[in-house]
C-alpha positions in Angstrom: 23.4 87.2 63.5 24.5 84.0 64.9 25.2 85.0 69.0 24.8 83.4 71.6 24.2 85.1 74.6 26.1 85.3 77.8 24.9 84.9 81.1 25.5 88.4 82.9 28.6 87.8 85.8 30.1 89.6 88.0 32.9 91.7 86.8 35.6 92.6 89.0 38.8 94.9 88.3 42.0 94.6 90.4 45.7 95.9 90.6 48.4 93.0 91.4 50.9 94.9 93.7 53.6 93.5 95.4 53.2 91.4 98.6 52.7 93.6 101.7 51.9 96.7 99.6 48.2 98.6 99.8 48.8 100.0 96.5 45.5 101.5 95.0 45.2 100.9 91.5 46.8 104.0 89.1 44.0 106.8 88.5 44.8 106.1 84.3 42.8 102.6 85.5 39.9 103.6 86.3 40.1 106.2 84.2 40.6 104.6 81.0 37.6 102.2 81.5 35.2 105.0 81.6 36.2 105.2 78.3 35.1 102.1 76.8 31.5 103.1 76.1 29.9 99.2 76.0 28.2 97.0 78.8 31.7 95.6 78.8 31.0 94.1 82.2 28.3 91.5 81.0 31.3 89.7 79.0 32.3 88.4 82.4 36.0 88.9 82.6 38.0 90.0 85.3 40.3 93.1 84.2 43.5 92.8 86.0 45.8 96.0 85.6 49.4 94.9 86.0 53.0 96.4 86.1 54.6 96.6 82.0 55.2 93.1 80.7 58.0 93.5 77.9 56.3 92.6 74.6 52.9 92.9 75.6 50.7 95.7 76.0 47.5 93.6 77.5 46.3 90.0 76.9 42.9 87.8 77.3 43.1 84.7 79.0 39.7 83.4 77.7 40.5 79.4 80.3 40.5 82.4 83.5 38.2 84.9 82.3 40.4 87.6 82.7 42.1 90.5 80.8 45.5 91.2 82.0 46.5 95.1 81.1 50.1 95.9 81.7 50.7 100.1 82.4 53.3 101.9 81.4 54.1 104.9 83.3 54.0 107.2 80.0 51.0 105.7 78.2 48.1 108.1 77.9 44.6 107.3 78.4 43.2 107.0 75.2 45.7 104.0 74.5 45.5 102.3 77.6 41.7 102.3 76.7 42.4 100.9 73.6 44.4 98.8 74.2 41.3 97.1 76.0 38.8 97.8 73.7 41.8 95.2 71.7 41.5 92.4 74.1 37.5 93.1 74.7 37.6 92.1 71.0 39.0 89.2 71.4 36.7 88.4 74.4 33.8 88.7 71.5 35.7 86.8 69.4 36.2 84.1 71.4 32.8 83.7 73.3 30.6 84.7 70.7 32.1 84.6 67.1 31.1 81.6 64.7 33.0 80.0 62.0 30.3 81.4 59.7 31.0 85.1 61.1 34.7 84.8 61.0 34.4 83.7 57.6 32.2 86.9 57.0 34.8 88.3 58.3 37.5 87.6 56.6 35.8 88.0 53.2 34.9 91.7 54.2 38.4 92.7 55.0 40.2 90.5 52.0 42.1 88.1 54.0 42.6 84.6 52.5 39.9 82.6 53.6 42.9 80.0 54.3 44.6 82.2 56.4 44.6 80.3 60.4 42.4 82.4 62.5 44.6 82.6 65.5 48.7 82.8 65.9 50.6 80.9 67.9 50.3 81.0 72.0 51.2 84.6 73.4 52.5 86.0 70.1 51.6 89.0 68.6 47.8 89.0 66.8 48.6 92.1 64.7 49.1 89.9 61.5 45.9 87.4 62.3 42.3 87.6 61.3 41.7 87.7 65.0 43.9 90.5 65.7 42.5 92.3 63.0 39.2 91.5 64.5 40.2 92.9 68.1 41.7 95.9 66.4 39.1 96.5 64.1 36.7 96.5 67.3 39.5 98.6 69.5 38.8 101.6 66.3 35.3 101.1 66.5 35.0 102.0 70.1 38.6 104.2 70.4 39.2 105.7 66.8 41.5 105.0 64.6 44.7 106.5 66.0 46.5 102.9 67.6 45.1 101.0 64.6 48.0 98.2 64.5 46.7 95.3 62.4 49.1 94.5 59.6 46.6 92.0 57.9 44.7 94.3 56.6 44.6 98.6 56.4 42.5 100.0 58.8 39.0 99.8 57.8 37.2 102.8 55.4 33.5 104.0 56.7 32.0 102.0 54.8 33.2 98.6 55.5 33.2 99.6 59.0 29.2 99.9 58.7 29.5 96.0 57.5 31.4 95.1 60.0 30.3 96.7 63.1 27.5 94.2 62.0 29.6 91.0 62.7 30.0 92.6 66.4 27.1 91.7 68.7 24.4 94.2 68.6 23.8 94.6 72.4 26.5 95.6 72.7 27.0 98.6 70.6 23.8 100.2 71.2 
């Protein structure tokens, strides 16, 4: 596989409250990134948890290294921590995915190699080969339940076996 490897930083995860509040961060926080069963923190992103943003679940900002994850009172675990399994894909995808992988890529999931990689600026990815890409990692790690890419239909076992080996090894074992 064509990787390059990260250096290992420091990764630090924060709640944004309100000026002059001591808010600790919601227990579903902490709570849902126990569930995200990779050395996650070696991607070196900051993971901000945030009140809801309307039309956005989460989002990467690859320039500031961060992940910005925006809770809604009545989202359950398992979706919160799928919903950053979806933008830890797209941290992959952006630090260590080649040309030559997402080409892979799109071959192995039958989207027209013409087909842009990315959408426009803060739009929704579910119809991109990088949303399907972050989505396709989010079932990998969360199950299939939230799969939300309308590029392609969630993948069967056996292409996920091919594809799982686009992601970067160390990080799946």
């Amino acid at each position: 596989m064509m990787f390059r490897v990260l250096p290992i930083l420091t990764l630090i995860v924060a709640l944004l409250a309100p000026a002059g509040t001591n808010a600790a961060a919601p227990p579903q926080a902490e709570s849902a990134l126990a569930l995200i069963h990779i050395p996650w923190q070696k991607l070196g992103y900051e993971i901000v948890f945030m009140p809801p943003r309307a039309g956005f679940r989460a989002m990467t900002l690859p320039a500031q290294h961060r992940i910005e994850v925006y809770l809604r009172p009545q989202d359950d675990l398992p979706l919160v921590a799928y919903d950053i399994a979806h933008e830890l894909g797209h941290v992959i995808d952006v630090s260590l995915n080649t040309s030559e992988t997402r080409k892979q890529w799109m071959q192995l999931r039958g989207i027209d190699p013409r087909t842009p990689w990315f959408g426009c600026d803060r739009c929704s990815d579910y119809n991109t080969p990088a949303g399907d890409f972050a989505e396709t990692f989010a079932l990998y790690l969360c199950g299939a339940k939230y799969f939300r890419s309308r590029i392609a239909a969630p993948p069967t076992t056996e292409q996920l076996a091919a594809l799982t080996q686009l992601f970067p090894q160390q990080f799946l074992q």
